[in-house]
C-alpha positions as CSV (number, residue, x, y, z in Angstrom):
1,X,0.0,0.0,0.0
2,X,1.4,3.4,-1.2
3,X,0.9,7.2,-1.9
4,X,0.6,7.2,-5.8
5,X,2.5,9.5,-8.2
6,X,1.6,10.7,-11.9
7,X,3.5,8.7,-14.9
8,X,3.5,11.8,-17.6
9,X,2.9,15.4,-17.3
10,X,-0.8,15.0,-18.2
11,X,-1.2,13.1,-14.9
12,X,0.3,15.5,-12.5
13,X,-1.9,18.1,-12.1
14,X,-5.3,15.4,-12.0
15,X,-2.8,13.6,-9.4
16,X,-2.4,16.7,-7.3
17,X,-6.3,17.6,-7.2
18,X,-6.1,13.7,-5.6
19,X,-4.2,14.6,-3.0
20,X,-5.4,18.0,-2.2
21,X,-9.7,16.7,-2.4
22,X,-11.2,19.1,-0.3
23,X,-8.7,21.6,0.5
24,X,-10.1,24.4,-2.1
25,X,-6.1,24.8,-3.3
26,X,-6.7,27.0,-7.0
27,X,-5.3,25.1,-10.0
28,X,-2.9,27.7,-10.7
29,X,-0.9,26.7,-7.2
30,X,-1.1,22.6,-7.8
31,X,0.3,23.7,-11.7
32,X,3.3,25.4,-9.3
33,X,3.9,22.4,-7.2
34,X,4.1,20.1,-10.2
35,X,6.7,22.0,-11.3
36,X,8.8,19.3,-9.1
37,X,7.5,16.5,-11.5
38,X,7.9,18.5,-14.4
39,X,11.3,18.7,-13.6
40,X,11.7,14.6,-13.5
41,X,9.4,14.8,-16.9
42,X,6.5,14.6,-15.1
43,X,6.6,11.4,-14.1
44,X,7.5,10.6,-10.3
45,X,10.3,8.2,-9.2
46,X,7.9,6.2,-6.6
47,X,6.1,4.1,-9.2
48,X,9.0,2.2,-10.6
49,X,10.4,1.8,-7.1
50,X,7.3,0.3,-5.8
51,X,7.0,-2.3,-8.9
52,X,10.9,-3.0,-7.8
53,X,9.8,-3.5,-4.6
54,X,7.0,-6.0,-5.1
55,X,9.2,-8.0,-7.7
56,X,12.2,-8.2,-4.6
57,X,8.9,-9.5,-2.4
58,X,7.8,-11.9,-4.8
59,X,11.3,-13.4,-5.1
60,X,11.5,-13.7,-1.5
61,X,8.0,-15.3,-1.2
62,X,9.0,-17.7,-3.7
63,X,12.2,-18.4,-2.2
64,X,10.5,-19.4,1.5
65,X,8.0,-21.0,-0.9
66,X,5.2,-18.8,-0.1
67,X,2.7,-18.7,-3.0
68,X,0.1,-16.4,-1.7
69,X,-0.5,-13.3,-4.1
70,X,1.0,-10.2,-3.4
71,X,-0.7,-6.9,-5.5
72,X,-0.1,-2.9,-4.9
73,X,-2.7,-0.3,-4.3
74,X,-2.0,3.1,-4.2
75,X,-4.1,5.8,-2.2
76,X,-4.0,8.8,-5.2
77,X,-3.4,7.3,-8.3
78,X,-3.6,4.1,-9.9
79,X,-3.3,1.4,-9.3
80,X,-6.2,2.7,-6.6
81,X,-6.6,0.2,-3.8
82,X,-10.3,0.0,-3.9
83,X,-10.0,-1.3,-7.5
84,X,-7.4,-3.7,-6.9
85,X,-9.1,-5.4,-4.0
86,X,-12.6,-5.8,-5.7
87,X,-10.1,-7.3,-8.4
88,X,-8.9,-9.9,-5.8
89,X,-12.3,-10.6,-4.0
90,X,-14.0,-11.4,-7.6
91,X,-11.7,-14.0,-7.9
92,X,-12.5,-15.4,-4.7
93,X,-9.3,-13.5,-2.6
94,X,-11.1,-11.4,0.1
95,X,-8.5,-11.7,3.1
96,X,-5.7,-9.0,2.6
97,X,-2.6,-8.4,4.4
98,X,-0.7,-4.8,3.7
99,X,2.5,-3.5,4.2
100,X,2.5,0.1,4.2
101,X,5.7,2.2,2.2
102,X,6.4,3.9,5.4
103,X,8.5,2.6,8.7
104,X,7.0,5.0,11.5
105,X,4.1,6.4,13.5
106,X,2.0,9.0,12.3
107,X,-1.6,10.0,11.2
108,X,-0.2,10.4,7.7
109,X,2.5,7.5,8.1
110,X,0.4,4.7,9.3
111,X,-3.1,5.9,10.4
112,X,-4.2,7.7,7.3
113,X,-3.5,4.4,5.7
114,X,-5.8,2.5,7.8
115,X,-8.5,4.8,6.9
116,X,-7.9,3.8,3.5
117,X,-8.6,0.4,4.3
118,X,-11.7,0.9,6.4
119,X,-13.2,3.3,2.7
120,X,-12.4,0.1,0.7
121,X,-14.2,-2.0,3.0
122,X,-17.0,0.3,3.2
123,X,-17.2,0.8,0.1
124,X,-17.0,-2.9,-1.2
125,X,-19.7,-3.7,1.3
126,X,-22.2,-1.6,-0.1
127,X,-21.5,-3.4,-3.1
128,X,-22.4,-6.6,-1.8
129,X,-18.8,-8.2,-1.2
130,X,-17.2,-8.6,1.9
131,X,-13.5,-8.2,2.7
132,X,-11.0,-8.0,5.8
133,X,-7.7,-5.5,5.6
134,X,-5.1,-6.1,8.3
135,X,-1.7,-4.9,8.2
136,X,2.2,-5.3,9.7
137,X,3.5,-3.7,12.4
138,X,5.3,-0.5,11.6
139,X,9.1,-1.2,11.2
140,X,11.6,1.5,12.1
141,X,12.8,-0.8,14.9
142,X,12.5,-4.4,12.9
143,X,16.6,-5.4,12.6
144,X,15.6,-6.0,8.6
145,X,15.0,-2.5,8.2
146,X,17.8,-1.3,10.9
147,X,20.5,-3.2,9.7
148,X,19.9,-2.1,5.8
149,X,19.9,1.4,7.2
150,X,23.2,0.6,8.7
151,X,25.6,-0.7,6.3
152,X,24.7,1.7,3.7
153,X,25.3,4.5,6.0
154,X,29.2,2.8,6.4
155,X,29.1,3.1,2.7
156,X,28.0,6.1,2.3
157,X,30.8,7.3,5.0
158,X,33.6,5.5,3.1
159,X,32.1,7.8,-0.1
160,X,32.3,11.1,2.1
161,X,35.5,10.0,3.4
162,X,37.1,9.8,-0.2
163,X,36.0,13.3,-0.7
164,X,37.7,15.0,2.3
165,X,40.4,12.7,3.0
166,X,39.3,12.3,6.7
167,X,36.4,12.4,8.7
168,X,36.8,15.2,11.1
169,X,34.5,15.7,14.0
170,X,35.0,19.3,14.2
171,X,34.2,19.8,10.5
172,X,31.6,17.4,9.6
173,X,28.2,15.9,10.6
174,X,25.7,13.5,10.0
175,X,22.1,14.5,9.4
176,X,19.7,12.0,9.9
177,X,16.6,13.5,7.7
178,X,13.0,12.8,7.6
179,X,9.6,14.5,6.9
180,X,8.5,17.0,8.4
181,X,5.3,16.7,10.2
182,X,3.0,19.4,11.9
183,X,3.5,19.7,15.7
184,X,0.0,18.6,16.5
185,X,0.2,15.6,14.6
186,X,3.7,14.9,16.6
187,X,1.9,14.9,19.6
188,X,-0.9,12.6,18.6
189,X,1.9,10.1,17.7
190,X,3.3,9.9,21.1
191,X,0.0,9.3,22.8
192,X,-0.4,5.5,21.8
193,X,3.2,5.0,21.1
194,X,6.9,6.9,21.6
195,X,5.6,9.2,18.8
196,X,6.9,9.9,15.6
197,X,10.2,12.0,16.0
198,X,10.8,9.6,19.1
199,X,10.9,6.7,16.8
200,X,13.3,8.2,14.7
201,X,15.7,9.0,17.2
202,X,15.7,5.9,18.4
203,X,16.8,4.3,15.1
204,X,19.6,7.2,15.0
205,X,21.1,6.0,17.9
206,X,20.9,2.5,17.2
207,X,22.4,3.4,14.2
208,X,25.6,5.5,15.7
209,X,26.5,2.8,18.4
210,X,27.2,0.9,14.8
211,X,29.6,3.3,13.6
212,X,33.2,2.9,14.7
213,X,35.5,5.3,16.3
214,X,37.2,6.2,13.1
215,X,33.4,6.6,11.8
216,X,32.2,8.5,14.8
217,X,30.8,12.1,13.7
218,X,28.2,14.7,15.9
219,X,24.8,13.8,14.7
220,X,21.6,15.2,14.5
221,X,17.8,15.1,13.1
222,X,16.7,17.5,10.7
223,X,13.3,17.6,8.4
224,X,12.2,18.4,4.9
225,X,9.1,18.6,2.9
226,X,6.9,20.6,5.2
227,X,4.5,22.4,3.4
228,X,0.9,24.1,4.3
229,X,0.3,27.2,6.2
230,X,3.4,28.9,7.3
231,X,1.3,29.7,10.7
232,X,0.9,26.2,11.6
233,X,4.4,24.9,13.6
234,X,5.9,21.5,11.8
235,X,9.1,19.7,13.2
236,X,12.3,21.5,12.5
237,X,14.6,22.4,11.9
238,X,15.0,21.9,7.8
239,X,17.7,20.3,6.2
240,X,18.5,23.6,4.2
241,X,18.6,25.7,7.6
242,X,20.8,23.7,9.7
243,X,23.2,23.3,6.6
244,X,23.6,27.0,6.9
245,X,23.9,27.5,10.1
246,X,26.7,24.5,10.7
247,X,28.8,26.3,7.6
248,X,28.5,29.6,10.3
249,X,29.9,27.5,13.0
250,X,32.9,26.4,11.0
251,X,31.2,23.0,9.3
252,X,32.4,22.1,5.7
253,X,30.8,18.9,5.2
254,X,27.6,16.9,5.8
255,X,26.3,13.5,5.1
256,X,22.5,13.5,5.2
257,X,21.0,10.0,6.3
258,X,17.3,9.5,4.5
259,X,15.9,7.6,7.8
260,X,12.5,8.8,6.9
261,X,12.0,7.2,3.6
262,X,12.0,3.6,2.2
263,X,13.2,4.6,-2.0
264,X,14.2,7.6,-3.5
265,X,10.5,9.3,-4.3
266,X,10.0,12.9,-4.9
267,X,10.8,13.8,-1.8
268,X,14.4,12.3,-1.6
269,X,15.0,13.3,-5.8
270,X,13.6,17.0,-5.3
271,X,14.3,17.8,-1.4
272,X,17.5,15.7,-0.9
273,X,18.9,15.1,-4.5
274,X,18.3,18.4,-5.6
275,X,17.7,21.6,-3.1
276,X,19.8,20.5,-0.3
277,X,22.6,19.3,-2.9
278,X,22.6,23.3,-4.0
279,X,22.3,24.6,-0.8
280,X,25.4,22.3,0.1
281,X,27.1,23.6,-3.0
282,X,26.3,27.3,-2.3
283,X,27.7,26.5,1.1
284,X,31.2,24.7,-0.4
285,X,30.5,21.5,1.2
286,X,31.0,18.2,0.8
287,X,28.2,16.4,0.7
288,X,27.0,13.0,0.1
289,X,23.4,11.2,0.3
290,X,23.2,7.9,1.9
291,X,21.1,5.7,-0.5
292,X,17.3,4.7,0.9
293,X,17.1,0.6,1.6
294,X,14.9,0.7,-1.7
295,X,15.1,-3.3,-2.6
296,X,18.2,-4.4,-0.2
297,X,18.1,-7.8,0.5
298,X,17.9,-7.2,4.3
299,X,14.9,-4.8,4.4
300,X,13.2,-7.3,1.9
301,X,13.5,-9.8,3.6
302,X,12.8,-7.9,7.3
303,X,9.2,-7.1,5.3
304,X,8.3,-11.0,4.4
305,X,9.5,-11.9,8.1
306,X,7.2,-8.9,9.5
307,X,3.8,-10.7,7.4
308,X,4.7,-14.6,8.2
309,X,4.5,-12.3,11.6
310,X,1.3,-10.9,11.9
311,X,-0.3,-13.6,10.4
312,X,1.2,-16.1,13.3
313,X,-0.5,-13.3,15.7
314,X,-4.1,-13.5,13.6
315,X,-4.0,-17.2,14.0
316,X,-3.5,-16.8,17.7
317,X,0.0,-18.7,17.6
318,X,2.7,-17.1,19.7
319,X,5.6,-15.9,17.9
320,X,8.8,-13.5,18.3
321,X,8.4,-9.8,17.2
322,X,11.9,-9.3,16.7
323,X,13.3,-5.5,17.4
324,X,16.5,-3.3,17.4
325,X,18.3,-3.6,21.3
326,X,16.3,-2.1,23.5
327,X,13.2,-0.9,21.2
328,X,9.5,-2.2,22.0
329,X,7.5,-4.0,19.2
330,X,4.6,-1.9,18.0
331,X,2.4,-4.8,17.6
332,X,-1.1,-4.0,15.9
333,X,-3.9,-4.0,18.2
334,X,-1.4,-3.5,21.1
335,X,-2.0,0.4,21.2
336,X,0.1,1.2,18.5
337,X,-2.2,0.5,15.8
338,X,-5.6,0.6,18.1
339,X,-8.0,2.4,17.7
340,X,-6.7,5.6,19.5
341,X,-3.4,5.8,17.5
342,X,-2.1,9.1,16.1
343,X,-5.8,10.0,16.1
344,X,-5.1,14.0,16.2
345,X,-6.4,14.4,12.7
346,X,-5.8,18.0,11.4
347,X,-7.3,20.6,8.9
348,X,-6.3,18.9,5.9
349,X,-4.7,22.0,4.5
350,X,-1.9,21.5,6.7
351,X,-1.6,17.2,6.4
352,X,1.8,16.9,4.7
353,X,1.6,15.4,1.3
354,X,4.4,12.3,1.3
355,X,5.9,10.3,0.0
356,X,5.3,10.9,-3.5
């Protein structure tokens, strides 16, 4: 299950009016936004990554000689998720399991998602069929997803490294970067769970006991993507800022972590890739981006061990729930996916729009 993304230029600005339902944003502004797509010709990056995706999952399946289907939906552009589960239930298939494209807790992250799943139910019910939608836990702590995170941060250090000679802990830091989310929707996170930033700092440490002592650099999270209202307050600070205020305090390099996302979408491509690369340039830094786990054979196969999971749970068999040292498994229907989770729902002009 996924955000959705436009495959031509004639697609963007329908795709935008998707994601922006009810929000009364004029056309001229969504034409502005998809000036990021235009930009990759229109067509966003998350597509092909997802198709990668379920082709790494299917060879996994196969390879633990799992033959249960696997399909994608997407929540703003096709393949829509409605569609593809009426799909499966007219052939008989009316059970679904879904792993969502995003590791942590949020509304937008993991409950939004859910709320997907309970309009596809509705929806197919009023046309007579009957489904169920469950879904894995959320996985910023499973050691799949951890330990991909890991070793391509050592090689993105070893690439940094080759740029400045050596890593200096006065000149250089890591930046751990994720999306930004509005305050209030923080705060709902952390109700039912850690919360979202929480999450993420947890990973970041995990992640920097790894390093070595020749790998060792200050570290820090940062955010990107906000968008809405300027009034409203979202997690900071942003990627761009903090740059320019570590070049003021004597820093000439950085090596920014994507935690936050699972592939390089529109937010890693335009945000990451492309506006933090020239504000790094502007700056004179070094700079390198760590590559997202994408299809790496670790978080794959983290993401088949997290379904034979859940579905050891719905049978009522006990099971492990493996995690990172010290971390808590956020087990659905243990409070982290009940029904008070990240339930602080916001005016929808200020929801962040990711990943697409």
């Amino acid at each position: 299950m996924s955000f959705g993304g436009p495959e031509a230029p004639e697609e963007v600005v329908p795709f935008l009016k998707n994601v922006t339902a009810g929000r009364g944003i004029p056309e001229e502004r969504l034409e502005e936004v998809g000036e990021h797509y235009y930009g990759f010709g229109g067509k966003s990056p998350i597509n092909d990554q997802n198709k990668a995706l379920l082709q790494a999952l299917r060879e996994e399946l196969e390879r633990r000689g799992i033959d249960t289907p696997l399909i994608w939906g997407n929540r703003n552009w096709e393949p829509y998720l409605t569609d593809e589960v009426r799909a499966e239930a007219e052939a008989g298939r009316t059970r679904f399991l879904s792993i969502d494209t995003s590791a942590y807790s949020s509304y937008s992250s993991c409950r939004q998602y859910r709320e997907d799943f309970a309009k596809t139910i509705q929806e197919l019910s009023a046309e007579g069929t009957t489904v169920t939608i469950d879904k894995i836990r959320q996985f910023y702590n499973h050691p799949g997803y951890a330990q991909a995170c890991a070793l391509l941060l050592k090689e993105g250090l070893v690439d940094f490294a080759k740029q400045v000679g050596a890593l200096d802990a006065g000149k250089h830091r890591i930046l751990f970067v994720t999306h930004s989310i509005p305050n209030v929707m923080q705060d709902a996170s952390a109700v039912a769970t850690s919360g979202y930033q929480a999450q993420h700092e947890e990973l970041m440490a995990h992640l920097l006991e790894g390093l070595s002592e020749s790998e060792a650099l200050p570290a820090e999270l940062v955010y990107c993507s906000r968008s809405g209202s300027p009034e409203v307050p979202w997690l900071e600070p942003d990627v761009n800022d903090r740059m320019r205020e570590l070049s003021e305090d004597g820093v000439t390099g950085v090596v920014l972590v994507p935690i936050g996302f699972i592939s390089d979408h529109m937010e890693v491509a335009f945000d990451l890739d492309t506006e933090a690369k020239e504000t790094a340039a502007e700056l004179d830094f070094a700079f390198t981006r760590v590559a997202t786990v994408g299809t790496h054979p670790l978080f794959v196969s983290g993401l088949v061990v997290l379904v034979e999971e859940r579905i050891a749970q719905l049978r009522g068999e006990q099971t492990a729930a493996p995690v990172i040292a010290g971390s808590t498994a956020l087990t659905p229907g243990s409070g982290a996916c009940s029904i008070e989770c990240c339930r602080g729902r916001i005016e929808r002009a200020t929801e962040p729009n990711w990943p697409a």
